[in-house]
N, C-alpha and C positions, 0 to 999 in steps of 0.2 A: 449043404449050403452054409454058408461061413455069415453069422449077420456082423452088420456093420453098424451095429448101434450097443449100446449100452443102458440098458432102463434102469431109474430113478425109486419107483414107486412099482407093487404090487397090490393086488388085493390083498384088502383086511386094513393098509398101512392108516392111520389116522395122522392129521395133517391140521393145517393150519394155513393164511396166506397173512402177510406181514403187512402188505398194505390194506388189505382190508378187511381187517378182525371184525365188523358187522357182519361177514357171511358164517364166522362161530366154526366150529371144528366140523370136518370135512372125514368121512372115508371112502376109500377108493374101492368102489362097487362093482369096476369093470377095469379090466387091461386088454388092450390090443395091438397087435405088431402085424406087420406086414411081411410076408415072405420073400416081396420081390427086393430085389438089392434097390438102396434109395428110399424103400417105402415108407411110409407114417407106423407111427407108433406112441399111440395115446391113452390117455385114463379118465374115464369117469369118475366123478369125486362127487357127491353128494353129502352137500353143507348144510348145519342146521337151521340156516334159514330155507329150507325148503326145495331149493334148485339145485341140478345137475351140474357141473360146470364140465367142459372138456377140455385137457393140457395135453402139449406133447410131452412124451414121457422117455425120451431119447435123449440120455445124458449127454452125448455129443454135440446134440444141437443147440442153436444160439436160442432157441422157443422150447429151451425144455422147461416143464415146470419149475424145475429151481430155482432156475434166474427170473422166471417170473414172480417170483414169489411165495412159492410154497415151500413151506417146512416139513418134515416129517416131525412127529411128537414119540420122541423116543419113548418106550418102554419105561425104564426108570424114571419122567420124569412124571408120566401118566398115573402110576401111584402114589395116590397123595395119604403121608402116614395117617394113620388113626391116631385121635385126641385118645390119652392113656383116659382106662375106665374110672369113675369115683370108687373111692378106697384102694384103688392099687395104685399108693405113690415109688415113685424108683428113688432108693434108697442111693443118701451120699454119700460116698466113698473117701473116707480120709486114710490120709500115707500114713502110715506104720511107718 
């Protein structure tokens, strides 16, 4: 079977929604697709305020989470650097 959708979101992906930063960072707990041609294909997101939320997760569609407003929180932006320790200052570098 050939599917006809394209997903957004996996589990593990942590997330965010643009309009409503009160529900706090979000990861996606569950994925599901449908096998029949047509079918749904959605994710469970569980946000730090507590609640489940369910999105469609079908890139194709006009109700996929994207366009509703979720983000994915890339990897590089999730690490946030460490403040340098006391006594190890980084040495200035002047041109020779």
């Amino acid at each position: 079977m050939i599917a006809d959708y394209s997903l957004y979101l996996k589990v593990g992906d942590r997330v965010y929604h643009k309009r409503y930063t009160r529900w706090g960072m979000g990861v996606v707990v569950e994925e599901r697709r449908s096998e029949l041609p047509g079918g749904f294909c959605y994710v469970r997101i569980d946000f730090q305020d507590g609640k489940v939320r369910v999105f469609d997760n079908n890139y194709k569609s006009v109700n996929c989470c994207y366009y509703a407003g979720i983000e994915k929180i890339e990897e590089r932006y999730r690490k946030i650097e460490e403040a340098p320790q006391p006594g190890m200052r980084a040495k200035k570098m002047l041109p020779r």
